[in-house]
PDB file of N, CA, C and O in Angstrom:
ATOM      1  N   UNK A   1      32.915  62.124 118.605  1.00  0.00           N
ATOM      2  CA  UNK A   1      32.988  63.252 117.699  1.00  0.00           C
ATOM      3  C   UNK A   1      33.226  62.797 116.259  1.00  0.00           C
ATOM      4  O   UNK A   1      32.517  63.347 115.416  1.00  0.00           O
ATOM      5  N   UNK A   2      34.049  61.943 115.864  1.00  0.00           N
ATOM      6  CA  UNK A   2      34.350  61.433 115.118  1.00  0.00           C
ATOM      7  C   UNK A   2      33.121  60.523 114.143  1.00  0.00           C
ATOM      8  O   UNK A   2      32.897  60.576 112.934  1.00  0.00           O
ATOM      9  N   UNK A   3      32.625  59.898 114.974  1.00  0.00           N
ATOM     10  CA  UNK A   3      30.722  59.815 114.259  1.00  0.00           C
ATOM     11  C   UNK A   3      29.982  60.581 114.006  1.00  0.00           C
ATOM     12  O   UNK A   3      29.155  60.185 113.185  1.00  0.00           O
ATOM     13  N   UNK A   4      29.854  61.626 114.355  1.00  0.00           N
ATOM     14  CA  UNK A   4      29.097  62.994 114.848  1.00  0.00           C
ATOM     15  C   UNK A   4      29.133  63.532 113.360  1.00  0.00           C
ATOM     16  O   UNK A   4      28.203  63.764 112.587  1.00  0.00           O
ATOM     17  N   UNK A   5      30.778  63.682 113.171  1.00  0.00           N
ATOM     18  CA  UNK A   5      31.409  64.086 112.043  1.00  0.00           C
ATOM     19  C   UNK A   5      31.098  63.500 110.647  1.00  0.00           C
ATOM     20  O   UNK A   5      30.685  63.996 109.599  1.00  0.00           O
ATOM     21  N   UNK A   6      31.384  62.501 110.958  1.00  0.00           N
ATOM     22  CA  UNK A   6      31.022  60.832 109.576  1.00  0.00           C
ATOM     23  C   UNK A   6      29.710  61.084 109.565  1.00  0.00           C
ATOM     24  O   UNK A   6      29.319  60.950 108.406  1.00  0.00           O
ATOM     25  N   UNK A   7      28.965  61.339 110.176  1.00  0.00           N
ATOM     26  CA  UNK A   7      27.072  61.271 109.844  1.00  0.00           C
ATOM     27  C   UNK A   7      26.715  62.625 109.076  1.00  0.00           C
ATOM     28  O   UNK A   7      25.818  62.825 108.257  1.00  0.00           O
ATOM     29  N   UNK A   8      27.721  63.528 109.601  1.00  0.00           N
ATOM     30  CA  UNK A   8      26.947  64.954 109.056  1.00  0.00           C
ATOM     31  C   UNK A   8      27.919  64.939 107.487  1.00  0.00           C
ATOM     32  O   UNK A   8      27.265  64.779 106.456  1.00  0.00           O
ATOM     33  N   UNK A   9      29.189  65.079 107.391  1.00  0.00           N
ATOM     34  CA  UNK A   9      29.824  64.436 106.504  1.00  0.00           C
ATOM     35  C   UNK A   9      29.078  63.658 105.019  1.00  0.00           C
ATOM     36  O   UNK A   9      28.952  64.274 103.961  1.00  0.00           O
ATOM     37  N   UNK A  10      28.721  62.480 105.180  1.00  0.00           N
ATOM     38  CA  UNK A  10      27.602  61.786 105.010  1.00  0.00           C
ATOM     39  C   UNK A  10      26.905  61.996 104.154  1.00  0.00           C
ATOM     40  O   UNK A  10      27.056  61.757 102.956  1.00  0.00           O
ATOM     41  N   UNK A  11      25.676  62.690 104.944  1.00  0.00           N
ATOM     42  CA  UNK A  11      25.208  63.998 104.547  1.00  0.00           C
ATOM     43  C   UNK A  11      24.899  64.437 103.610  1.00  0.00           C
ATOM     44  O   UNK A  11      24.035  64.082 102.808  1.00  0.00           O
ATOM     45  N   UNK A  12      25.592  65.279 103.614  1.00  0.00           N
ATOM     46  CA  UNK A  12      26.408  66.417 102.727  1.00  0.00           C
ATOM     47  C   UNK A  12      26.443  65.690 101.362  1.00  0.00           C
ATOM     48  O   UNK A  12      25.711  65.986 100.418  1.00  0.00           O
ATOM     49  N   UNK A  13      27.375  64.703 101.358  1.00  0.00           N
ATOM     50  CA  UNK A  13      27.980  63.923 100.061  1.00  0.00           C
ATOM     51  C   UNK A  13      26.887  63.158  99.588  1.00  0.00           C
ATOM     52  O   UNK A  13      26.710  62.797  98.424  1.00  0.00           O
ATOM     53  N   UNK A  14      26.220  62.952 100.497  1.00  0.00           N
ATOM     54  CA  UNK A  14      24.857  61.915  99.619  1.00  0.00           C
ATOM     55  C   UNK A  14      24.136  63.136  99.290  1.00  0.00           C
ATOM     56  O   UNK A  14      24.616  63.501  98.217  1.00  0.00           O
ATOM     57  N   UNK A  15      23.266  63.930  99.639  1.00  0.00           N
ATOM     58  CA  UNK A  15      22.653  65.201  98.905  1.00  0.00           C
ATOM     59  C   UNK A  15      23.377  65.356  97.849  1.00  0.00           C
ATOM     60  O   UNK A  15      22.852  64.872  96.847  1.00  0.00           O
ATOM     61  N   UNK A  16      24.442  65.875  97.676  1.00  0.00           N
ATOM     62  CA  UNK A  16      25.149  66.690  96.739  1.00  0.00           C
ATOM     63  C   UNK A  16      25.290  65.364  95.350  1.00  0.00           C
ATOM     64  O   UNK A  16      25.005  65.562  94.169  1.00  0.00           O
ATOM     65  N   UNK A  17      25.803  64.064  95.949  1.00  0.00           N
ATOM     66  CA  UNK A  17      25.438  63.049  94.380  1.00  0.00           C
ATOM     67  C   UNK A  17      24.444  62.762  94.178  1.00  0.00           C
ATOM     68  O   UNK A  17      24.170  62.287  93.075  1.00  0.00           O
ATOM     69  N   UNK A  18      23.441  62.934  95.195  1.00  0.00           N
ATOM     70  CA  UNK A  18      21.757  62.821  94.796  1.00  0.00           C
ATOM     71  C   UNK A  18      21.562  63.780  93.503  1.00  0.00           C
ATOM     72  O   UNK A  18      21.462  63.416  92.331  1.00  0.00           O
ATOM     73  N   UNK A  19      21.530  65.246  94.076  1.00  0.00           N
ATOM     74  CA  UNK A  19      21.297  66.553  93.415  1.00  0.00           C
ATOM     75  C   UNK A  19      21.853  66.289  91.869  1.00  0.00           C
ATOM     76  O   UNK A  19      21.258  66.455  90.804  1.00  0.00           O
ATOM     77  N   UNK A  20      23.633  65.669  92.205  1.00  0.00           N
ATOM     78  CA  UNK A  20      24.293  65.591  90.524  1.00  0.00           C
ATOM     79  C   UNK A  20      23.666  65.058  90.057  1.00  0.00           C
ATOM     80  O   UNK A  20      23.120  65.669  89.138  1.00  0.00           O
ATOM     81  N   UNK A  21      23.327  63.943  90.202  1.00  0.00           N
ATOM     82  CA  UNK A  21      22.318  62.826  89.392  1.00  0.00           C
ATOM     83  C   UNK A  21      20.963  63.017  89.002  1.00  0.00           C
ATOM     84  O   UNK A  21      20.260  62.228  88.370  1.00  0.00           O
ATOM     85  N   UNK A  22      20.609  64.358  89.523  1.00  0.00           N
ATOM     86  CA  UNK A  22      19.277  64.636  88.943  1.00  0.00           C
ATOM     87  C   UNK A  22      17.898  63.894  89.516  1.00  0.00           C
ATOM     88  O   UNK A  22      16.900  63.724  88.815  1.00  0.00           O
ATOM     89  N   UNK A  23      18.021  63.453  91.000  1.00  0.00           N
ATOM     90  CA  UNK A  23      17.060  63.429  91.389  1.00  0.00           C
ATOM     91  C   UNK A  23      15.971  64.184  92.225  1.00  0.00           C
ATOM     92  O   UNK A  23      16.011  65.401  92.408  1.00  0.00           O
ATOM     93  N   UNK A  24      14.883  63.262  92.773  1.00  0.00           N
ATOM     94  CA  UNK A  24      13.675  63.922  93.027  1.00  0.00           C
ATOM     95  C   UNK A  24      14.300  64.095  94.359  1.00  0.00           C
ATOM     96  O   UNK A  24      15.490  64.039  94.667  1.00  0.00           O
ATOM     97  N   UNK A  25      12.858  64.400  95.355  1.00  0.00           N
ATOM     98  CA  UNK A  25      12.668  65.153  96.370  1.00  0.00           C
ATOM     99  C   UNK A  25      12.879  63.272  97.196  1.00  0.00           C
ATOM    100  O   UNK A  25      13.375  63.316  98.321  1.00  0.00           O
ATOM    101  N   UNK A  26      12.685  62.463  96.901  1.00  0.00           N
ATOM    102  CA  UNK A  26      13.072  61.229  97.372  1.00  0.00           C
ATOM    103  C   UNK A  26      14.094  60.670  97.526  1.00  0.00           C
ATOM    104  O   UNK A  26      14.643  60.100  98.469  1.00  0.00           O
ATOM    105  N   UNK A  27      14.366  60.912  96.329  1.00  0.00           N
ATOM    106  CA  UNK A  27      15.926  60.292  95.608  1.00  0.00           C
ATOM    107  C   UNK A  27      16.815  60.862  96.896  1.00  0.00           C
ATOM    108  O   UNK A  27      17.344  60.063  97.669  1.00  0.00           O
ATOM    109  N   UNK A  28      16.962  62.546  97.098  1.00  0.00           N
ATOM    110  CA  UNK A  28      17.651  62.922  97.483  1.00  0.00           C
ATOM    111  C   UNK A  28      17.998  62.644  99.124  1.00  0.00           C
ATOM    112  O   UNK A  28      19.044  62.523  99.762  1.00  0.00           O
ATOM    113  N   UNK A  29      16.492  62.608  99.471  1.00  0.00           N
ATOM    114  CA  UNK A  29      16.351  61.745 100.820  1.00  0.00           C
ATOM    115  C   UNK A  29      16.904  60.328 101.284  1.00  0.00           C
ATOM    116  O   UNK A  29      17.447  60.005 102.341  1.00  0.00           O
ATOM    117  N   UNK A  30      16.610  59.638 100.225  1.00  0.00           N
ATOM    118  CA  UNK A  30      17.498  58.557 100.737  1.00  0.00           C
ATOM    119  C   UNK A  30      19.331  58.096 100.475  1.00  0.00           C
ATOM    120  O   UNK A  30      20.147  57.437 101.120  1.00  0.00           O
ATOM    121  N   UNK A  31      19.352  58.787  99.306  1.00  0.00           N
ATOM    122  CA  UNK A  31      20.645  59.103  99.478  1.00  0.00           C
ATOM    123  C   UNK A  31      21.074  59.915 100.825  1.00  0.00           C
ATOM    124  O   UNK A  31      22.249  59.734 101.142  1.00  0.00           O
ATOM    125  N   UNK A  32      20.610  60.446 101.344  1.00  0.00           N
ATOM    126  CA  UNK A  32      21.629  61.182 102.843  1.00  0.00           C
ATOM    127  C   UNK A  32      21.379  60.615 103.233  1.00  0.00           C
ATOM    128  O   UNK A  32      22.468  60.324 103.728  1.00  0.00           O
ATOM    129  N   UNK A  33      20.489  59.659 103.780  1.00  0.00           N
ATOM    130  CA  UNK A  33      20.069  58.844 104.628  1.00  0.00           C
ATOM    131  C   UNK A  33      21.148  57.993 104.939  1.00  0.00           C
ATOM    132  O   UNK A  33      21.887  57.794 105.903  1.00  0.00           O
ATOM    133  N   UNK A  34      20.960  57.468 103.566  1.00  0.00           N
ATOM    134  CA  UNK A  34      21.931  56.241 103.004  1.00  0.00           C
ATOM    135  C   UNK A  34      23.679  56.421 103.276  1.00  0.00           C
ATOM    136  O   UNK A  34      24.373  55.577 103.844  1.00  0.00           O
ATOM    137  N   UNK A  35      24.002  57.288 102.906  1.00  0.00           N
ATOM    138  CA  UNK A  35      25.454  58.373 103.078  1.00  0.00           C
ATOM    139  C   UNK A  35      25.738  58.425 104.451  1.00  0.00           C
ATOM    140  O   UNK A  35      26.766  58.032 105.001  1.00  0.00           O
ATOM    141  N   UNK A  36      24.774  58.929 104.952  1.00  0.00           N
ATOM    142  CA  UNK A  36      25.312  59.287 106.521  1.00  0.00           C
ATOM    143  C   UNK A  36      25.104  57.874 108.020  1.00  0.00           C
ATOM    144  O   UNK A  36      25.660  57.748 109.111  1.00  0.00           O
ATOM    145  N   UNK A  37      23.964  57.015 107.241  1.00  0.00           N
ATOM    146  CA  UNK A  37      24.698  55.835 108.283  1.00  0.00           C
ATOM    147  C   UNK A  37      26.087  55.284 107.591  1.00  0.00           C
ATOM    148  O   UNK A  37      27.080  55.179 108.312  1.00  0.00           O
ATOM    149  N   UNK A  38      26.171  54.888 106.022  1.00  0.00           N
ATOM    150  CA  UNK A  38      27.594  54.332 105.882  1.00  0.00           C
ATOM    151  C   UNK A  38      28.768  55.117 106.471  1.00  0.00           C
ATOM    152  O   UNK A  38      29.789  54.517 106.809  1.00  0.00           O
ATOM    153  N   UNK A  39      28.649  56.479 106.607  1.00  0.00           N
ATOM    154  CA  UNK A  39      29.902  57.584 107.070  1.00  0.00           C
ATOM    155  C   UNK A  39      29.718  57.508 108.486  1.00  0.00           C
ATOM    156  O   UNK A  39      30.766  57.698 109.103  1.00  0.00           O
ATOM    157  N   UNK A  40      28.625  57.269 109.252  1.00  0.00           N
ATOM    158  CA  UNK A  40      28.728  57.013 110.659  1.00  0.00           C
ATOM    159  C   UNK A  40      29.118  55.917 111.299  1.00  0.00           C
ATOM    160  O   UNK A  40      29.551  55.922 112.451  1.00  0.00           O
ATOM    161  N   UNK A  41      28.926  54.476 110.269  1.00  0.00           N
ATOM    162  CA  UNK A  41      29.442  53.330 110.726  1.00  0.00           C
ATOM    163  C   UNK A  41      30.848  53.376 110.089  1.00  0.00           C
ATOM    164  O   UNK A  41      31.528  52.364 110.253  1.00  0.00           O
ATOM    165  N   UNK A  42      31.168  53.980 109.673  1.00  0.00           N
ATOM    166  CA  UNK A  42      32.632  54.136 109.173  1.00  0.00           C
ATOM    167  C   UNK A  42      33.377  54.941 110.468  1.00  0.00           C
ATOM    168  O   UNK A  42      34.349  54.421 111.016  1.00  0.00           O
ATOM    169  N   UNK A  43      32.960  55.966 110.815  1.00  0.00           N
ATOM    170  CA  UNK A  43      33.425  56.616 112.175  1.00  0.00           C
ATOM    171  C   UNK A  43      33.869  55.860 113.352  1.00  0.00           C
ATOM    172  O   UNK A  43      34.949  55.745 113.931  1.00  0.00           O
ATOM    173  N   UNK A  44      32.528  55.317 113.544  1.00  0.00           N
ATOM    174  CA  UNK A  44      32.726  53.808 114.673  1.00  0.00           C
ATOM    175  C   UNK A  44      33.445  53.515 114.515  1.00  0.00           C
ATOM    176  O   UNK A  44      34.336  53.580 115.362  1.00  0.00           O
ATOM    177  N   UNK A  45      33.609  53.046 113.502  1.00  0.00           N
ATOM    178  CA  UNK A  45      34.987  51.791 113.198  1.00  0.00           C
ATOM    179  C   UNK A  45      36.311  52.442 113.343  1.00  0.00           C
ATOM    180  O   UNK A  45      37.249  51.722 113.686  1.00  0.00           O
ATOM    181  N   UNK A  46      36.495  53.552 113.155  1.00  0.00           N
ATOM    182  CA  UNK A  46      37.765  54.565 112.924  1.00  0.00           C
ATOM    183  C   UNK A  46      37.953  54.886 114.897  1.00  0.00           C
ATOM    184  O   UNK A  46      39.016  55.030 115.502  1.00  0.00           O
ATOM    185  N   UNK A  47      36.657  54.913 115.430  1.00  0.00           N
ATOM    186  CA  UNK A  47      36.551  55.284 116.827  1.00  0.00           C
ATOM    187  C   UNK A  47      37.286  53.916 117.642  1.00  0.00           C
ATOM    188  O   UNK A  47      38.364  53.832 118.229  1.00  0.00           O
ATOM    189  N   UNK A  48      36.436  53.123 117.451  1.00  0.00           N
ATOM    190  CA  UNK A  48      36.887  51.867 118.071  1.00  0.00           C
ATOM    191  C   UNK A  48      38.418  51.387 117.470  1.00  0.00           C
ATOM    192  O   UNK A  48      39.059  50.534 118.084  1.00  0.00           O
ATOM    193  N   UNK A  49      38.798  51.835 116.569  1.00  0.00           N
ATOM    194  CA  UNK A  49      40.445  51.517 116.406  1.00  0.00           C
ATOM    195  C   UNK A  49      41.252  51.938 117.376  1.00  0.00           C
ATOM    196  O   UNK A  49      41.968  51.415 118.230  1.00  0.00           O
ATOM    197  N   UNK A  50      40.825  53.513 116.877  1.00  0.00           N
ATOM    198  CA  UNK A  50      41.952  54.524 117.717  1.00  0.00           C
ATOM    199  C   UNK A  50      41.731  54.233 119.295  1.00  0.00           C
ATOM    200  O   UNK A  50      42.696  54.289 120.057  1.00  0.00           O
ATOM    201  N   UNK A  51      40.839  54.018 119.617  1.00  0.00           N
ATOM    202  CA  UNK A  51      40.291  53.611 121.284  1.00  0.00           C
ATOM    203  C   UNK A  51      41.172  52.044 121.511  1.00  0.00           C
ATOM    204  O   UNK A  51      41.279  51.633 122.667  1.00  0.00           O
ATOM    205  N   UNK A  52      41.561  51.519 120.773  1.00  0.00           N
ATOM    206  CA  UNK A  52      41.891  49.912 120.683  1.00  0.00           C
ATOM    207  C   UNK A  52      43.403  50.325 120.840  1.00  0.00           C
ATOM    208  O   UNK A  52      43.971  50.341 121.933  1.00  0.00           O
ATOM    209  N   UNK A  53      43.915  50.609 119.820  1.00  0.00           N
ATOM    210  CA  UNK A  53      45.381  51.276 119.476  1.00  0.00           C
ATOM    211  C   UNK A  53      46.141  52.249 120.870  1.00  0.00           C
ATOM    212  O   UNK A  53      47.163  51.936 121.480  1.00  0.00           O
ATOM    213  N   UNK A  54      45.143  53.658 121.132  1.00  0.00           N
ATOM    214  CA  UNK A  54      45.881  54.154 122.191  1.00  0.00           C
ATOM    215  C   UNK A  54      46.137  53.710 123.564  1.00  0.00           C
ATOM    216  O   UNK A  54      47.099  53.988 124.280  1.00  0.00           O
ATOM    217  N   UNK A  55      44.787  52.735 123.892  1.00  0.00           N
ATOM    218  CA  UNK A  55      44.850  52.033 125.640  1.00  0.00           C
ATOM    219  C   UNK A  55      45.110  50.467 125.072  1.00  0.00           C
ATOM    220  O   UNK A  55      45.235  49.535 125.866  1.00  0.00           O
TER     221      UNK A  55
END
């Protein structure tokens, strides 16, 4: 869930500094792109802690 979260998350935040920055119909694409694997491999990592930590 926690990836699920970080990807859509992501997202969101890469569109929205795409959009600030005044780009195209590209720009904006790869920024989420871009946003939501770094926020999903960030999840993982947050997943595999807490999975490490509680068992």
């Amino acid at each position: 869930m926690i990836v699920i979260a970080g990807v859509l998350i992501g997202a969101i935040l890469g569109g929205l500094t795409a959009r600030r920055r005044k780009g195209n119909a590209a720009d904006i694409a790869q920024f989420v792109v871009a946003y939501a694997i770094a926020f999903g491999l960030l999840g993982l990592v947050v997943t595999i802690v807490i999975e490490k930590v509680v068992t």
